[in-house]
C-alpha positions in Angstrom: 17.2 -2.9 16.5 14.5 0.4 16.0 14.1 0.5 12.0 11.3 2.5 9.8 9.9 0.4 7.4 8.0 1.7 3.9 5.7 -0.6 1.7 4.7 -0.5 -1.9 1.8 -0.8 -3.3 1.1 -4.2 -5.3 -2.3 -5.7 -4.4 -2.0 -9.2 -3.9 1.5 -9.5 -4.0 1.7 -8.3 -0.6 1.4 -11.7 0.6 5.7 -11.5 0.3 5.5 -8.8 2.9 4.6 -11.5 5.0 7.6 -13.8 4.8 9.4 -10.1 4.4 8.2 -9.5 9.2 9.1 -13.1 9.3 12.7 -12.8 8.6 12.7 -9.6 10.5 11.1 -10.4 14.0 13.3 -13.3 13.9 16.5 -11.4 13.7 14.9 -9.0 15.9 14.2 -5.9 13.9 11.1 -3.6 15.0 9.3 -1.3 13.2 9.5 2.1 15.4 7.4 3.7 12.2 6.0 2.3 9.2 4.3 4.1 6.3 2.9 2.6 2.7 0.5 2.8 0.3 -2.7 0.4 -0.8 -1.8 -3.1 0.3 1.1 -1.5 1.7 -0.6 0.9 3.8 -2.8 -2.5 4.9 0.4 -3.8 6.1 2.2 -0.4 7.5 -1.3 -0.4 9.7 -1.4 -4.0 11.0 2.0 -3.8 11.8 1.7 -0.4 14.2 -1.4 -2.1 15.5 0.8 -4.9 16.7 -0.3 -7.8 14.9 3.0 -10.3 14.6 3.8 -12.2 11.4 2.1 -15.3 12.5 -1.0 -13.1 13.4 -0.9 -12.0 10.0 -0.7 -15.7 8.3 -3.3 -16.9 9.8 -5.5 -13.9 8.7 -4.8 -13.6 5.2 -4.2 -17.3 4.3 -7.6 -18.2 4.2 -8.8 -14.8 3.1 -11.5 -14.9 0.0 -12.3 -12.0 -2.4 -15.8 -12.2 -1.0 -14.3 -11.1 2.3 -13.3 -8.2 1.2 -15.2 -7.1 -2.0 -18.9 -6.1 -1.9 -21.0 -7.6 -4.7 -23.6 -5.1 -6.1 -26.6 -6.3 -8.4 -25.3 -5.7 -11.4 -22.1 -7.5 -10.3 -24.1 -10.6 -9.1 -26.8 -10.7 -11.6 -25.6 -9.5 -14.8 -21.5 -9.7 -14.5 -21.3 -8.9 -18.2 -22.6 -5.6 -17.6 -20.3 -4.8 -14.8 -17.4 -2.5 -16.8 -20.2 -0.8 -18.1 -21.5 0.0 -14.7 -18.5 1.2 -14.3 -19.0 4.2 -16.8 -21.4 5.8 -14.4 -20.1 4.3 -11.0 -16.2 5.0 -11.6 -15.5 1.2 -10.0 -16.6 -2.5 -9.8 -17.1 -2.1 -6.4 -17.5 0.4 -3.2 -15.0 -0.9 -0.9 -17.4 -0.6 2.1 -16.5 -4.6 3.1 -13.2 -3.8 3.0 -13.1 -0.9 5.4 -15.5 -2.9 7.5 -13.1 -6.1 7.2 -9.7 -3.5 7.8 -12.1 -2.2 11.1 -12.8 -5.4 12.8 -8.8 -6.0 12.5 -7.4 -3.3 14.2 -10.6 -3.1 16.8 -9.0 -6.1 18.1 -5.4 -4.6 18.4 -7.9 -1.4 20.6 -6.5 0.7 17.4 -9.3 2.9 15.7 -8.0 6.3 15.0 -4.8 8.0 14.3 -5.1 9.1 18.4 -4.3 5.3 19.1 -1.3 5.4 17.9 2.1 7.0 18.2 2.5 10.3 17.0 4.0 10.1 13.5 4.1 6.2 13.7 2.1 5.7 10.3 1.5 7.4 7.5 -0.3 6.5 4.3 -0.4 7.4 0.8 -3.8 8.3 -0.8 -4.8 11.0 -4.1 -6.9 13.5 -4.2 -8.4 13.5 -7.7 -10.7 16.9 -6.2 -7.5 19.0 -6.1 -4.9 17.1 -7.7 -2.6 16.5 -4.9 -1.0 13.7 -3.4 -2.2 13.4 0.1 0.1 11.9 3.1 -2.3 10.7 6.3 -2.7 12.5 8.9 -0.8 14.5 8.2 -2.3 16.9 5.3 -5.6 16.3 7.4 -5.7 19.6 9.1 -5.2 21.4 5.7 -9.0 19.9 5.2 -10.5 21.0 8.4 -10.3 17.8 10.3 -8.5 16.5 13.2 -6.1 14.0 12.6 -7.1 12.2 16.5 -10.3 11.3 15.3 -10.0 10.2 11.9 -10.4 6.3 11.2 -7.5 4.5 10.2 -9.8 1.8 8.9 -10.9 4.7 6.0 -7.4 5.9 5.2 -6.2 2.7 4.8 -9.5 2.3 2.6 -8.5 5.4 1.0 -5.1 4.4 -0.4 -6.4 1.2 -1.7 -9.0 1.7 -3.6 -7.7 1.3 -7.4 -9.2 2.7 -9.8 -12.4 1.3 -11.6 -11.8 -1.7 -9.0 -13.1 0.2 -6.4 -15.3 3.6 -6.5 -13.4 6.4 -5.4 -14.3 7.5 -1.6 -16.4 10.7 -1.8 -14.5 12.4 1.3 -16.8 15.1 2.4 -14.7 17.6 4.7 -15.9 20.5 7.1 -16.5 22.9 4.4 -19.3 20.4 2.8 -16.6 20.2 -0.3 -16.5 16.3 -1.5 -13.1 14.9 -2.7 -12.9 11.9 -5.0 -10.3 9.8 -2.9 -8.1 6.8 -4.7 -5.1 4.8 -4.9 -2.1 6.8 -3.5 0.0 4.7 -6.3 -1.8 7.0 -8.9 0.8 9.2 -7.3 3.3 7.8 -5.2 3.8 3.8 -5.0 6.7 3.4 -3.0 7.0 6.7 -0.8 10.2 5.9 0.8 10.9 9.5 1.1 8.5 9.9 3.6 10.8 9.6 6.6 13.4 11.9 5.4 14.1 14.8 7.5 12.7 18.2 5.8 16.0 20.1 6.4 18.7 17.6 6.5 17.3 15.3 3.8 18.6 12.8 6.3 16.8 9.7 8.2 16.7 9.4 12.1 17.0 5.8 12.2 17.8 2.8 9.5 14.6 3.1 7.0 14.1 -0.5 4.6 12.1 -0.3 2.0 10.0 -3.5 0.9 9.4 -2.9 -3.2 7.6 -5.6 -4.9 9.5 -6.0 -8.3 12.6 -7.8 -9.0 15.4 -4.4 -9.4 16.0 -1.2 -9.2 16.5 -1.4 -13.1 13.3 -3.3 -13.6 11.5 0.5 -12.2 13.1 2.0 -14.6 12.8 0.3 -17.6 11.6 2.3 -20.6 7.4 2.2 -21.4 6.7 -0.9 -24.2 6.3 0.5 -27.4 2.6 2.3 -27.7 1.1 0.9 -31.1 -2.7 1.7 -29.7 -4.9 3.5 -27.3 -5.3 1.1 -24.9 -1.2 0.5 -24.7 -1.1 4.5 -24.5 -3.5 4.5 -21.0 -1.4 1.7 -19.9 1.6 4.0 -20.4 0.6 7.1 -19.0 -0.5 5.2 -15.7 3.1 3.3 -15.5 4.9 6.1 -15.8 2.3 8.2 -13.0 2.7 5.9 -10.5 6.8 5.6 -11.2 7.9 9.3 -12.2 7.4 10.7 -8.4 9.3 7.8 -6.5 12.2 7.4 -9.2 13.0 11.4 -8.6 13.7 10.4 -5.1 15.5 7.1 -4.9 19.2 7.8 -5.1 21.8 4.9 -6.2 22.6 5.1 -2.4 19.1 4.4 -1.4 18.5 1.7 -3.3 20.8 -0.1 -1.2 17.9 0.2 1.4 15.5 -1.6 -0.7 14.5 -5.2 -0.4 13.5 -5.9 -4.0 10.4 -8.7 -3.8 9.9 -10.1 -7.4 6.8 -11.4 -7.6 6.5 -10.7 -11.5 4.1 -14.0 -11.7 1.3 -12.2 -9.9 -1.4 -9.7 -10.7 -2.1 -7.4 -8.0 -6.1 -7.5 -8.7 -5.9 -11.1 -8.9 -7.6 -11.8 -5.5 -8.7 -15.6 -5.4 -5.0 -16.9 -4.9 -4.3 -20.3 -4.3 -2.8 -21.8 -1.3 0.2 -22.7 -3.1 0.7 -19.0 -4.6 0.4 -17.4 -1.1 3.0 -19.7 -0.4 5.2 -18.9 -2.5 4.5 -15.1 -2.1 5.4 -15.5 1.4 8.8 -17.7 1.1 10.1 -14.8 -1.7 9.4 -12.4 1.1 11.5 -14.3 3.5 14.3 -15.6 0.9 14.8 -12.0 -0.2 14.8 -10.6 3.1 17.5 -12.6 4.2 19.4 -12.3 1.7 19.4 -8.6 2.0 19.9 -8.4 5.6 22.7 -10.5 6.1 24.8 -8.7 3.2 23.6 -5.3 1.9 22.2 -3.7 4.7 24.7 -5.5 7.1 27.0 -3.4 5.0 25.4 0.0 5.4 25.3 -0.3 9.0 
């Protein structure tokens, strides 16, 4: 069975996405488009390129932090310093070894632009700090001056992920020598499972499951903690960013649609995870996935 498939954002805890395809390719689902943001744009990319679920264990199993972030001096010689660094860099780190390590992956799939792939197969969640917009991949790209057939999928998927003050921001320089500060697309949308909804119907073409890594519905949108200081307040404000714009367009209905992954345990930044937390990331992907396909969205279709 054809079925679109949207991925949130969640770092590390993408690993359940994993277990998530598992389930899926062996009941026989496929992906006809995909679209995510951060580490689920990572996974809405592999998964155009082709790579299977088994493809993808063995790759991110025995994955390190140092394979994909790129120490600087100050990070390697003098780690205290590294948040202040951080003051005039805007991130720990530039994100370079992760495009590169995101490059080499789909280079073997013979995927290295949006040209390679299907028209409107994947699209990807970034923010555009320059001018304040959310910013959906390719397809916004003409708006900048630049063709979506030759833009590296590799640096949108670099794009989406790069967290703030983790990573620098990309300094996008487009056609009209303007630079754009490029982060995170959670900033502004985290789960953008309204990407595949038809702009006059409000309707789907096919089944669309969407692969959200907390435990409910109701866990989304559970009120802010009570803001005593500063630092609870910037916590606050970036919560309620990164749910305000997906919550506005997730119906009751919808939600049915959702495979909730809770993988509350986990910090997304926390990148050196043991073999035993991969794991178990991977077998709540496949326990929930199960679950929901052999009773809720049996019962939608």
């Amino acid at each position: 069975m054809k079925i679109d498939g949207v991925f949130a954002g969640g770092g590390v805890k993408a690993f359940a996405f994993i277990g998530a395809l598992q389930i899926l390719e062996k009941k026989g689902y496929q992906f006809q488009r995909t679209a995510g943001t951060s580490a689920g744009a990572l996974m809405a990319a592999l998964i155009q390129a082709g790579y299977t679920s088994g493809e993808l264990k063995s790759i991110f199993m025995p994955l390190k932090s140092s394979d994909i972030l790129d120490e600087t001096f100050i990070n390697e010689r003098m780690p205290w310093l590294s948040w202040v660094a951080v003051y005039w860099k805007l991130g720990l780190y530039k994100g370079d070894k992760l495009e590169k390590w995101i490059h080499q992956l789909l280079a073997k799939k013979g995927i290295y632009t949006f040209r390679d792939l299907p028209k409107d197969s994947l699209k990807i969640i970034a923010s555009d700090l320059t001018d304040g917009r959310l910013l959906i991949l390719p397809d916004d790209l003409p708006k900048y001056g630049v063709d979506p057939n030759r833009f590296p999928i590799a640096l949108a998927v670099k794009m989406s992920c790069t967290l703030p003050y983790i990573f620098q921001p990309v300094k996008w320089r487009t056609k009209n020598k303007k630079i754009h500060l490029i982060v995170d697309g959670g900033i502004l949308s985290n789960f953008p499972l309204w990407l595949f909804k038809d702009a006059d119907t409000g309707k789907c073409s096919r089944p669309v499951i969407g692969f959200q890594l907390s435990p409910s519905m109701q866990e989304a949108q559970s009120p802010a903690p009570k803001i005593k200081n500063a630092l609870k307040l910037y916590q606050s404000l970036f919560s309620t960013m990164r749910k305000a714009h997906d919550l506005r367009y997730i119906s009751k209905s919808q939600a049915k649609n959702i495979v909730f992954l809770p993988v509350e345990n986990i910090k997304s930044t926390q990148f050196d995870l043991d073999l035993s937390q991969k794991k178990e990331l991977i077998q709540i992907g496949r326990k929930e996935t199960e679950i929901f396909l052999d009773h809720s969205f049996r019962n939608i279709l």
